[in-house]
C-alpha positions as CSV (number, residue, x, y, z in Angstrom):
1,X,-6.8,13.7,-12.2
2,X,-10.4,15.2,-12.8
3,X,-11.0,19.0,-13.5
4,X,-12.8,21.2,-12.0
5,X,-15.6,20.7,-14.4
6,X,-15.9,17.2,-12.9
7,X,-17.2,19.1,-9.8
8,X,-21.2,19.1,-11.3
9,X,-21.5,15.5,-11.3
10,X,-24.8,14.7,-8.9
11,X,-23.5,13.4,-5.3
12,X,-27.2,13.9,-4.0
13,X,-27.8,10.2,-3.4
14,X,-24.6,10.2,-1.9
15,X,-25.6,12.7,0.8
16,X,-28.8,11.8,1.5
17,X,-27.5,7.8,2.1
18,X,-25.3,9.5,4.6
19,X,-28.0,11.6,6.4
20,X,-29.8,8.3,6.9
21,X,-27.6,5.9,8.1
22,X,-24.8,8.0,9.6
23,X,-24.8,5.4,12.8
24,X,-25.0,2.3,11.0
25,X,-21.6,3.0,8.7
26,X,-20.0,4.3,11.4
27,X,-20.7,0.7,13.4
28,X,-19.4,-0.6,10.0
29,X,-16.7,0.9,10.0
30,X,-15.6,-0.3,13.3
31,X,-16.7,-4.1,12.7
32,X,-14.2,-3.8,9.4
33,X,-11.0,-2.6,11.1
34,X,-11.7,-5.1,14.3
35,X,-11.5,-7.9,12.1
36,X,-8.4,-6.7,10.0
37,X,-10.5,-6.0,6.8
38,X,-9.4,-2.1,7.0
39,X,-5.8,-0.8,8.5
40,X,-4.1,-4.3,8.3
41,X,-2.0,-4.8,5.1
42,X,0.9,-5.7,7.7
43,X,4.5,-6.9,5.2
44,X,2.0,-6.9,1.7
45,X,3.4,-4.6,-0.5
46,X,0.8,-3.6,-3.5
47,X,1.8,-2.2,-6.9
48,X,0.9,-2.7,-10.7
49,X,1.9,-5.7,-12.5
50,X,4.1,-4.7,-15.2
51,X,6.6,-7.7,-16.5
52,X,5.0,-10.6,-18.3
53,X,6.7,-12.5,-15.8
54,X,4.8,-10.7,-13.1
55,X,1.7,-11.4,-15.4
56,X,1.4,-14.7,-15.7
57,X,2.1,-15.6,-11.6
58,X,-0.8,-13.2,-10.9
59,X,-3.2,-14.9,-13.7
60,X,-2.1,-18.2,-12.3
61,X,-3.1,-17.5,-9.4
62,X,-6.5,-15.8,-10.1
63,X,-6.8,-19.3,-12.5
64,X,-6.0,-21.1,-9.1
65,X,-8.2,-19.8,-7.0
66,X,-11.5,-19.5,-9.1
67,X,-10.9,-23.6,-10.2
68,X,-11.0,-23.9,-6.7
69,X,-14.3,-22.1,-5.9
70,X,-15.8,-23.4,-9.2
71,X,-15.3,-20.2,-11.1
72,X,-13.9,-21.8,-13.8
73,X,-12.9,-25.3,-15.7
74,X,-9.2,-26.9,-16.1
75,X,-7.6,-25.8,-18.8
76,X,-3.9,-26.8,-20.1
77,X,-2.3,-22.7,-19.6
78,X,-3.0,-22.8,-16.4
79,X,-3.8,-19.3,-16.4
80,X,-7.1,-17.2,-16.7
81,X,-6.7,-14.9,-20.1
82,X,-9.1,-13.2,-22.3
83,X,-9.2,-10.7,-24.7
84,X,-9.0,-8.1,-22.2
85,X,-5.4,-9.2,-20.4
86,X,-4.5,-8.6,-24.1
87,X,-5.1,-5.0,-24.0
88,X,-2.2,-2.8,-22.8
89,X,-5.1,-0.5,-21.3
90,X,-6.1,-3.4,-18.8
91,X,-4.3,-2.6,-15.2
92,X,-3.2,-5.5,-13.0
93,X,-2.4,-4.8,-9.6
94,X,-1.1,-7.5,-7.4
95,X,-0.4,-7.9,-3.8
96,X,2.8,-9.2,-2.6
97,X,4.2,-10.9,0.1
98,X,7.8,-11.9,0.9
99,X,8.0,-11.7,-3.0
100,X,5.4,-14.1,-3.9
101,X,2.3,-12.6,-5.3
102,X,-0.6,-13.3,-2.9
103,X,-3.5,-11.3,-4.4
104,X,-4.7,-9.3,-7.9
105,X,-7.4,-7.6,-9.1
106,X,-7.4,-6.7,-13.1
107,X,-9.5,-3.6,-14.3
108,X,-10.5,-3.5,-17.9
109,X,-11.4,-0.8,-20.5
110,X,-14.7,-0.9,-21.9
111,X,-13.5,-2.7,-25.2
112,X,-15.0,-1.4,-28.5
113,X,-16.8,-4.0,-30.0
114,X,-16.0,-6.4,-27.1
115,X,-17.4,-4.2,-24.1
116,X,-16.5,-5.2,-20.7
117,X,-16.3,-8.7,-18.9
118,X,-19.7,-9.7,-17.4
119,X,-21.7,-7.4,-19.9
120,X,-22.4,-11.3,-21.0
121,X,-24.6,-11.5,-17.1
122,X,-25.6,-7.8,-17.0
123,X,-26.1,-6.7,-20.5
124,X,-29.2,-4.2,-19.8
125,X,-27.7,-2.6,-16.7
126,X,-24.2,-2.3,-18.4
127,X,-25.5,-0.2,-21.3
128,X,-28.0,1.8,-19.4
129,X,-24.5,3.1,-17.3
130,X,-22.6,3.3,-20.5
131,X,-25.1,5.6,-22.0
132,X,-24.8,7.8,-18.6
133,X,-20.6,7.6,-18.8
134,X,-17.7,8.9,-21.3
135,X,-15.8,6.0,-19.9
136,X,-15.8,2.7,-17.7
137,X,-13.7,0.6,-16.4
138,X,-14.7,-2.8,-14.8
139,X,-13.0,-5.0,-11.4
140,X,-12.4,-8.1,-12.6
141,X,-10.2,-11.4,-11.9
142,X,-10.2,-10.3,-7.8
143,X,-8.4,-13.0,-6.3
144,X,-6.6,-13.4,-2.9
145,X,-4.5,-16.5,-1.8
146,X,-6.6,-18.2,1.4
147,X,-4.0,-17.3,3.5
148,X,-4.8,-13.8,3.7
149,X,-8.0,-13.3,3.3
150,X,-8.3,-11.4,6.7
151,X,-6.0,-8.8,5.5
152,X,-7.3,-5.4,4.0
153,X,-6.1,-6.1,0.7
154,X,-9.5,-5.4,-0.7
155,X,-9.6,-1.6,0.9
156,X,-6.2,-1.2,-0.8
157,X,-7.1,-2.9,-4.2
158,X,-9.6,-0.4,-3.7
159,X,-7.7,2.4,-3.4
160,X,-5.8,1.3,-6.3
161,X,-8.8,1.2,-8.7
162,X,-9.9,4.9,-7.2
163,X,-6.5,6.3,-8.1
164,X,-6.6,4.6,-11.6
165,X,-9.7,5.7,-12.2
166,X,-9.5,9.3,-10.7
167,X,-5.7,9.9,-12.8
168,X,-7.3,7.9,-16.1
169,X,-10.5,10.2,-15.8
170,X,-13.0,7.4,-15.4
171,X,-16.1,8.1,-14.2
172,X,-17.9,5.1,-13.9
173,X,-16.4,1.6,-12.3
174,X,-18.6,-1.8,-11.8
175,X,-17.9,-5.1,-10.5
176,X,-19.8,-8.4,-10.1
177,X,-19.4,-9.5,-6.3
178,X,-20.9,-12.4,-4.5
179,X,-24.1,-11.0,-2.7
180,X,-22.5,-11.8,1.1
181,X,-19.9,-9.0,0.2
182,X,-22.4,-6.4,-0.3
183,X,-21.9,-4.4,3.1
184,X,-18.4,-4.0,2.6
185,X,-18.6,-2.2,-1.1
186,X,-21.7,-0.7,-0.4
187,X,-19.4,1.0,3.0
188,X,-17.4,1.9,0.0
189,X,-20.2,3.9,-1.4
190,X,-21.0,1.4,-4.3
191,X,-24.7,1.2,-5.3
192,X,-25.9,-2.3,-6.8
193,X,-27.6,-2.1,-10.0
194,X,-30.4,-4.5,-11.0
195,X,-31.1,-7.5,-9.5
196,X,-29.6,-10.9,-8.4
197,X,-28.2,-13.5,-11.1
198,X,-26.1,-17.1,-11.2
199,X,-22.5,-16.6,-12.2
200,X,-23.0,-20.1,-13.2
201,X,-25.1,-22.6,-15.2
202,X,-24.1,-25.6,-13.5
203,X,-25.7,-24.2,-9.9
204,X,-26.8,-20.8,-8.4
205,X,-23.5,-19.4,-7.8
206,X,-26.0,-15.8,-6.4
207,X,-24.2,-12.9,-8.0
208,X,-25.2,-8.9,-7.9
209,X,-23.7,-6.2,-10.2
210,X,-22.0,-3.2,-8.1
211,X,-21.7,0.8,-9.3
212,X,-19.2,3.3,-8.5
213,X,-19.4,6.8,-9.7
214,X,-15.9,7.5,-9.7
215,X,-16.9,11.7,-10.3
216,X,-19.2,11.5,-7.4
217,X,-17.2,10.2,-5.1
218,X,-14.0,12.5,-5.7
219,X,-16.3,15.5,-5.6
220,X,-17.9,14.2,-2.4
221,X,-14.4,13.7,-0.7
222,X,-12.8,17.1,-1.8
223,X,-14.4,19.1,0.8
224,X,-16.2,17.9,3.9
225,X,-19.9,19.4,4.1
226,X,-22.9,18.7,6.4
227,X,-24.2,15.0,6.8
228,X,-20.2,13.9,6.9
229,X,-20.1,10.8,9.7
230,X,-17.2,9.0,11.0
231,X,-17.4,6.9,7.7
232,X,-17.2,10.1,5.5
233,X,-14.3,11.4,7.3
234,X,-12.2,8.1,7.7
235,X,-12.6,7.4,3.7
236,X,-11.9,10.8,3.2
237,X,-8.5,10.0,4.2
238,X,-8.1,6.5,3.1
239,X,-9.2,7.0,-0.5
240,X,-8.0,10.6,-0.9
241,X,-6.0,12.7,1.6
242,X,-3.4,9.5,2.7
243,X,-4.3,7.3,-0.4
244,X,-0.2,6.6,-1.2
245,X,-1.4,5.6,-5.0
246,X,-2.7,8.5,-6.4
247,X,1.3,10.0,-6.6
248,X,2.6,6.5,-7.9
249,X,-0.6,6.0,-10.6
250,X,1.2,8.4,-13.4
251,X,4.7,6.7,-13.2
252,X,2.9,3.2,-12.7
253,X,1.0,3.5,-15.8
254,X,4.0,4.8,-18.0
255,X,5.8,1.5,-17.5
256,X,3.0,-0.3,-17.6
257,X,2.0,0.0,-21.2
258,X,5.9,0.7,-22.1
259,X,6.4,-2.6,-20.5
260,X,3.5,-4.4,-22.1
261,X,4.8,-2.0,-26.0
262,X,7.9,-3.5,-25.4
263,X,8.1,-7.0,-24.4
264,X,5.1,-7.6,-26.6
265,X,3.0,-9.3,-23.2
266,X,0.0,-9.3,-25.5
267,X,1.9,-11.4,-28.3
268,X,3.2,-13.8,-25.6
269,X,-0.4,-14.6,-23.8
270,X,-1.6,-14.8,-27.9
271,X,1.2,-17.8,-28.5
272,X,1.2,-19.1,-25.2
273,X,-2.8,-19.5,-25.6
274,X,-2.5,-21.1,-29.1
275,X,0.3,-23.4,-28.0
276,X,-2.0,-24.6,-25.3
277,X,-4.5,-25.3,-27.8
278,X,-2.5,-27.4,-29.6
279,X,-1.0,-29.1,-26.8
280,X,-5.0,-29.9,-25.9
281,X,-5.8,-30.9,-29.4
282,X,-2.3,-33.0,-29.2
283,X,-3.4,-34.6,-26.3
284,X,-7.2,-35.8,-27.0
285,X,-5.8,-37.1,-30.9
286,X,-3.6,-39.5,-28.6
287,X,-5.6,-40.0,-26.0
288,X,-8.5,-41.2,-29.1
289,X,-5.9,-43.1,-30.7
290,X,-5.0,-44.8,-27.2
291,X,-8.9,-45.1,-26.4
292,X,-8.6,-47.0,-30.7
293,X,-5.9,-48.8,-29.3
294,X,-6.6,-50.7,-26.5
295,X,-10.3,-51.5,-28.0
296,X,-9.0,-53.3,-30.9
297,X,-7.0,-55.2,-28.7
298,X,-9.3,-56.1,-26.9
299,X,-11.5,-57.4,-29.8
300,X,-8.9,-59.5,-31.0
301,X,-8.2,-61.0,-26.9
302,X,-11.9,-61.6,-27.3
303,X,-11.9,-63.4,-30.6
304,X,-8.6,-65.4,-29.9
Protein backbone atom coordinates (compact mmCIF):
# COMPACT_ATOMS: atom_id res chain seq x y z
CA UNK A 1 0.00 0.00 0.00
CA UNK A 2 1.27 3.70 -0.56
CA UNK A 3 2.92 5.75 2.25
CA UNK A 4 2.14 8.57 3.65
CA UNK A 5 4.51 10.40 1.39
CA UNK A 6 2.25 9.42 -1.46
CA UNK A 7 -0.23 11.93 0.09
CA UNK A 8 1.50 15.18 -2.10
CA UNK A 9 0.63 13.80 -5.30
CA UNK A 10 -1.58 16.77 -7.10
CA UNK A 11 -5.55 15.69 -6.91
CA UNK A 12 -6.37 19.42 -7.99
CA UNK A 13 -7.88 18.41 -11.43
CA UNK A 14 -9.56 15.86 -9.61
CA UNK A 15 -11.42 18.32 -7.40
CA UNK A 16 -12.06 20.86 -9.60
CA UNK A 17 -13.78 17.99 -12.30
CA UNK A 18 -15.92 17.29 -9.33
CA UNK A 19 -16.98 20.94 -8.46
CA UNK A 20 -18.11 21.18 -12.07
CA UNK A 21 -20.02 18.37 -12.79
CA UNK A 22 -21.18 17.17 -9.40
CA UNK A 23 -24.85 16.53 -11.05
CA UNK A 24 -23.94 14.99 -14.12
CA UNK A 25 -21.77 11.86 -12.38
CA UNK A 26 -24.21 11.57 -9.93
CA UNK A 27 -26.91 10.98 -13.02
CA UNK A 28 -24.07 8.60 -14.15
CA UNK A 29 -23.87 6.88 -11.61
CA UNK A 30 -27.49 6.01 -11.43
CA UNK A 31 -27.80 5.14 -15.38
CA UNK A 32 -24.65 2.56 -14.52
CA UNK A 33 -26.26 0.61 -11.68
CA UNK A 34 -29.86 0.65 -13.56
CA UNK A 35 -28.47 -1.20 -16.34
CA UNK A 36 -26.36 -3.71 -14.15
CA UNK A 37 -23.01 -2.20 -15.16
CA UNK A 38 -22.25 -1.39 -11.24
CA UNK A 39 -23.67 -3.59 -8.12
CA UNK A 40 -24.46 -6.76 -10.35
CA UNK A 41 -21.68 -9.41 -10.40
CA UNK A 42 -24.55 -11.86 -9.32
CA UNK A 43 -22.75 -16.01 -9.04
CA UNK A 44 -19.19 -14.46 -10.95
CA UNK A 45 -16.59 -15.00 -8.70
CA UNK A 46 -13.26 -12.79 -9.62
CA UNK A 47 -9.67 -13.76 -8.63
CA UNK A 48 -6.06 -13.89 -10.16
CA UNK A 49 -5.10 -16.37 -12.57
CA UNK A 50 -2.48 -18.38 -11.16
CA UNK A 51 -2.13 -22.12 -12.77
CA UNK A 52 -0.98 -22.34 -16.44
CA UNK A 53 -3.98 -24.27 -16.75
CA UNK A 54 -6.00 -21.27 -15.67
CA UNK A 55 -3.79 -19.27 -18.16
CA UNK A 56 -4.28 -20.52 -21.21
CA UNK A 57 -8.54 -20.82 -20.79
CA UNK A 58 -8.40 -17.07 -20.00
CA UNK A 59 -5.96 -16.29 -23.15
CA UNK A 60 -8.13 -18.44 -25.16
CA UNK A 61 -10.72 -16.74 -24.56
CA UNK A 62 -9.35 -13.10 -24.89
CA UNK A 63 -7.87 -14.81 -28.40
CA UNK A 64 -11.72 -15.76 -28.98
CA UNK A 65 -13.24 -12.80 -28.51
CA UNK A 66 -10.96 -10.19 -30.20
CA UNK A 67 -10.88 -12.77 -33.61
CA UNK A 68 -14.41 -12.13 -33.32
CA UNK A 69 -14.46 -8.34 -33.21
CA UNK A 70 -11.50 -8.14 -35.64
CA UNK A 71 -8.90 -7.51 -33.04
CA UNK A 72 -6.77 -9.98 -34.16
CA UNK A 73 -5.90 -12.79 -37.05
CA UNK A 74 -6.21 -16.79 -36.77
CA UNK A 75 -3.41 -18.23 -35.59
CA UNK A 76 -2.61 -22.08 -34.90
CA UNK A 77 -2.24 -21.55 -30.51
CA UNK A 78 -5.34 -20.43 -30.31
CA UNK A 79 -4.40 -18.18 -27.70
CA UNK A 80 -3.31 -14.37 -27.55
CA UNK A 81 0.48 -14.32 -26.00
CA UNK A 82 3.23 -11.87 -26.14
CA UNK A 83 6.14 -11.09 -24.39
CA UNK A 84 4.36 -9.61 -21.62
CA UNK A 85 2.11 -12.94 -20.55
CA UNK A 86 5.78 -14.14 -20.25
CA UNK A 87 6.62 -12.01 -17.43
CA UNK A 88 5.85 -13.36 -13.97
CA UNK A 89 5.17 -9.57 -13.08
CA UNK A 90 2.11 -9.53 -15.64
CA UNK A 91 -1.36 -10.00 -13.39
CA UNK A 92 -4.25 -11.97 -14.97
CA UNK A 93 -7.39 -11.72 -13.28
CA UNK A 94 -10.28 -13.66 -14.66
CA UNK A 95 -13.98 -13.77 -13.94
CA UNK A 96 -15.64 -16.96 -13.31
CA UNK A 97 -18.81 -18.40 -13.60
CA UNK A 98 -20.05 -21.92 -12.61
CA UNK A 99 -16.27 -22.71 -13.02
CA UNK A 100 -15.84 -21.67 -16.51
CA UNK A 101 -13.89 -18.53 -16.96
CA UNK A 102 -16.17 -15.88 -18.47
CA UNK A 103 -13.96 -12.70 -18.46
CA UNK A 104 -10.01 -11.36 -18.01
CA UNK A 105 -8.22 -8.48 -17.99
CA UNK A 106 -4.17 -8.84 -18.02
CA UNK A 107 -2.02 -5.81 -16.52
CA UNK A 108 1.49 -5.48 -17.60
CA UNK A 109 4.74 -4.02 -16.24
CA UNK A 110 6.33 -1.35 -18.11
CA UNK A 111 8.99 -3.87 -19.69
CA UNK A 112 12.54 -2.50 -19.93
CA UNK A 113 13.52 -2.44 -23.29
CA UNK A 114 10.10 -3.65 -24.44
CA UNK A 115 7.83 -0.90 -22.69
CA UNK A 116 4.17 -1.54 -22.46
CA UNK A 117 1.55 -2.91 -25.04
CA UNK A 118 0.16 -0.09 -27.22
CA UNK A 119 3.30 2.21 -26.67
CA UNK A 120 3.42 0.88 -30.59
CA UNK A 121 -0.21 3.39 -31.02
CA UNK A 122 0.69 5.99 -28.34
CA UNK A 123 4.34 6.27 -28.28
CA UNK A 124 4.50 10.26 -27.48
CA UNK A 125 1.79 10.20 -24.81
CA UNK A 126 3.33 6.97 -23.18
CA UNK A 127 6.71 8.43 -22.59
CA UNK A 128 5.58 11.96 -21.68
CA UNK A 129 3.57 9.83 -18.51
CA UNK A 130 6.54 7.66 -17.98
CA UNK A 131 8.81 10.62 -17.55
CA UNK A 132 5.99 11.96 -14.83
CA UNK A 133 5.89 8.11 -13.05
CA UNK A 134 8.36 5.67 -11.03
CA UNK A 135 6.19 3.02 -12.34
CA UNK A 136 3.22 1.99 -14.78
CA UNK A 137 1.26 -0.60 -15.36
CA UNK A 138 -0.99 -0.96 -18.43
CA UNK A 139 -4.95 -2.80 -18.89
CA UNK A 140 -4.59 -4.96 -21.46
CA UNK A 141 -6.30 -8.24 -23.09
CA UNK A 142 -9.96 -6.95 -21.41
CA UNK A 143 -12.25 -9.53 -22.63
CA UNK A 144 -15.69 -10.69 -21.46
CA UNK A 145 -17.73 -13.62 -22.90
CA UNK A 146 -21.12 -11.99 -24.79
CA UNK A 147 -23.06 -13.51 -22.38
CA UNK A 148 -22.33 -11.26 -19.73
CA UNK A 149 -21.63 -8.21 -20.89
CA UNK A 150 -24.37 -6.57 -18.81
CA UNK A 151 -22.78 -7.63 -15.69
CA UNK A 152 -20.39 -5.19 -13.64
CA UNK A 153 -17.41 -7.18 -14.26
CA UNK A 154 -15.64 -4.15 -15.53
CA UNK A 155 -16.29 -2.07 -12.00
CA UNK A 156 -14.70 -5.14 -10.39
CA UNK A 157 -11.84 -5.75 -12.95
CA UNK A 158 -11.51 -2.32 -11.86
CA UNK A 159 -11.26 -2.73 -8.49
CA UNK A 160 -8.88 -5.40 -9.02
CA UNK A 161 -6.37 -3.29 -11.07
CA UNK A 162 -6.75 -0.38 -8.08
CA UNK A 163 -5.81 -2.93 -5.48
CA UNK A 164 -2.84 -4.22 -7.63
CA UNK A 165 -1.74 -1.05 -8.28
CA UNK A 166 -2.32 0.63 -4.78
CA UNK A 167 -0.44 -2.83 -2.87
CA UNK A 168 2.34 -2.87 -5.93
CA UNK A 169 2.88 0.97 -5.46
CA UNK A 170 2.01 1.95 -9.02
CA UNK A 171 1.21 5.28 -9.63
CA UNK A 172 0.31 5.51 -12.97
CA UNK A 173 -2.24 2.99 -15.02
CA UNK A 174 -3.35 3.44 -18.92
CA UNK A 175 -5.50 1.58 -21.12
CA UNK A 176 -6.59 1.82 -24.79
CA UNK A 177 -10.55 1.68 -24.83
CA UNK A 178 -12.96 2.03 -27.75
CA UNK A 179 -14.11 5.77 -27.66
CA UNK A 180 -18.02 4.69 -26.89
CA UNK A 181 -16.64 3.57 -23.42
CA UNK A 182 -15.34 6.76 -22.50
CA UNK A 183 -18.19 7.91 -19.90
CA UNK A 184 -17.89 4.94 -17.98
CA UNK A 185 -13.86 5.23 -17.27
CA UNK A 186 -13.93 8.70 -17.27
CA UNK A 187 -16.92 8.07 -14.08
CA UNK A 188 -13.91 6.17 -12.92
CA UNK A 189 -11.91 9.32 -12.82
CA UNK A 190 -9.60 8.34 -15.87
CA UNK A 191 -8.44 11.28 -17.95
CA UNK A 192 -7.81 10.50 -21.87
CA UNK A 193 -4.56 11.56 -23.10
CA UNK A 194 -4.03 12.70 -26.65
CA UNK A 195 -6.10 12.28 -29.32
CA UNK A 196 -8.16 9.60 -31.30
CA UNK A 197 -6.26 6.78 -33.41
CA UNK A 198 -7.22 3.32 -35.52
CA UNK A 199 -6.36 0.22 -33.54
CA UNK A 200 -6.28 -1.14 -36.90
CA UNK A 201 -4.78 -0.75 -40.44
CA UNK A 202 -7.30 -2.65 -42.30
CA UNK A 203 -10.34 0.00 -41.14
CA UNK A 204 -10.79 2.71 -38.47
CA UNK A 205 -11.30 0.57 -35.63
CA UNK A 206 -11.54 4.67 -33.43
CA UNK A 207 -9.44 4.10 -30.34
CA UNK A 208 -8.39 6.76 -27.36
CA UNK A 209 -5.66 6.20 -24.77
CA UNK A 210 -7.07 6.45 -21.03
CA UNK A 211 -4.97 7.79 -17.66
CA UNK A 212 -5.23 6.85 -14.13
CA UNK A 213 -3.20 8.41 -11.47
CA UNK A 214 -3.31 5.66 -9.23
CA UNK A 215 -1.57 8.29 -6.17
CA UNK A 216 -4.25 10.70 -6.89
CA UNK A 217 -7.01 8.78 -6.62
CA UNK A 218 -6.08 6.93 -3.32
CA UNK A 219 -5.21 10.32 -1.77
CA UNK A 220 -8.48 11.67 -3.03
CA UNK A 221 -10.58 8.70 -1.50
CA UNK A 222 -8.77 8.67 2.00
CA UNK A 223 -10.62 11.38 3.42
CA UNK A 224 -13.79 12.98 2.10
CA UNK A 225 -13.36 16.89 1.68
CA UNK A 226 -15.49 19.64 0.07
CA UNK A 227 -16.79 19.22 -3.63
CA UNK A 228 -17.37 15.27 -2.65
CA UNK A 229 -20.88 14.28 -4.75
CA UNK A 230 -22.84 11.18 -4.63
CA UNK A 231 -20.09 9.84 -7.19
CA UNK A 232 -17.26 10.65 -4.78
CA UNK A 233 -18.90 8.99 -1.92
CA UNK A 234 -20.19 5.77 -3.72
CA UNK A 235 -16.46 5.08 -5.23
CA UNK A 236 -15.20 5.92 -2.08
CA UNK A 237 -16.59 2.72 -0.92
CA UNK A 238 -16.44 0.61 -3.95
CA UNK A 239 -12.73 1.17 -4.69
CA UNK A 240 -11.61 1.72 -1.12
CA UNK A 241 -13.58 1.28 2.03
CA UNK A 242 -15.62 -2.21 0.74
CA UNK A 243 -13.11 -2.98 -2.12
CA UNK A 244 -12.86 -7.01 -0.86
CA UNK A 245 -9.37 -7.11 -3.05
CA UNK A 246 -7.15 -4.89 -1.48
CA UNK A 247 -6.89 -7.75 1.67
CA UNK A 248 -6.57 -10.70 -0.96
CA UNK A 249 -3.90 -8.58 -3.35
CA UNK A 250 -0.72 -9.60 -0.98
CA UNK A 251 -1.58 -13.38 -0.75
CA UNK A 252 -2.78 -13.36 -4.49
CA UNK A 253 0.36 -12.03 -5.74
CA UNK A 254 2.64 -14.50 -3.60
CA UNK A 255 1.24 -17.46 -5.48
CA UNK A 256 0.99 -15.87 -8.39
CA UNK A 257 4.63 -15.47 -9.23
CA UNK A 258 5.41 -18.78 -6.96
CA UNK A 259 3.02 -20.40 -9.22
CA UNK A 260 4.33 -18.99 -12.53
CA UNK A 261 8.59 -19.71 -10.58
CA UNK A 262 7.46 -23.02 -10.22
CA UNK A 263 5.59 -24.53 -12.94
CA UNK A 264 7.79 -22.56 -15.34
CA UNK A 265 4.22 -20.92 -17.17
CA UNK A 266 6.69 -18.66 -19.03
CA UNK A 267 8.69 -21.79 -20.39
CA UNK A 268 5.35 -23.56 -21.40
CA UNK A 269 3.71 -20.38 -23.42
CA UNK A 270 7.67 -20.19 -24.95
CA UNK A 271 7.30 -24.08 -26.33
CA UNK A 272 3.79 -24.03 -26.87
CA UNK A 273 4.38 -20.80 -29.16
CA UNK A 274 7.33 -22.43 -30.97
CA UNK A 275 5.56 -25.66 -31.48
CA UNK A 276 2.79 -23.69 -33.06
CA UNK A 277 5.23 -22.29 -35.40
CA UNK A 278 6.23 -25.29 -36.57
CA UNK A 279 3.07 -26.85 -36.76
CA UNK A 280 2.28 -23.58 -39.21
CA UNK A 281 5.39 -23.99 -41.05
CA UNK A 282 4.50 -27.91 -41.23
CA UNK A 283 1.36 -27.14 -42.50
CA UNK A 284 2.02 -24.51 -45.53
CA UNK A 285 5.33 -26.95 -46.65
CA UNK A 286 2.33 -29.56 -47.21
CA UNK A 287 -0.15 -27.60 -48.11
CA UNK A 288 2.77 -26.09 -51.11
CA UNK A 289 3.62 -29.55 -51.81
CA UNK A 290 -0.26 -30.42 -52.23
CA UNK A 291 -0.83 -27.03 -54.19
CA UNK A 292 2.89 -28.96 -56.51
CA UNK A 293 0.89 -31.85 -56.47
CA UNK A 294 -2.21 -31.55 -57.90
CA UNK A 295 -0.76 -28.94 -60.63
CA UNK A 296 1.47 -31.39 -62.13
CA UNK A 297 -1.20 -33.64 -62.40
CA UNK A 298 -3.04 -31.70 -63.86
CA UNK A 299 -0.40 -30.85 -66.66
CA UNK A 300 0.06 -34.31 -67.36
CA UNK A 301 -4.29 -34.86 -67.63
CA UNK A 302 -3.87 -31.95 -69.98
CA UNK A 303 -1.04 -33.40 -72.12
CA UNK A 304 -2.46 -36.97 -72.16
Amino acid sequence: MYKKSYAKSDVHTLLIRDKSSGDKSSHQLRLLQKIGLLDNIGKVSIKRASAFSELVKAYSLCYNVFLENGYTTPNFLGMRIREWELCAQTATFIAKHNRNIIGLITLTPDISGLGLPTEWLFPDEIQMLRKKSKKMTEAANAAIHANFRHHSIPMEFFRCMLAHAWHTEIDSAVAVINKSHKSFYEFLFMQQIGEEKSYSDAFYDPVILMHLDCKALYTHLSIPRPGYCERDFYLRNALLLDNPYIQRMKRWQTVAINTFITQKIGLQFRNACFNSLMNTIYYEMNFDALEQHSSNTAVQSVRV
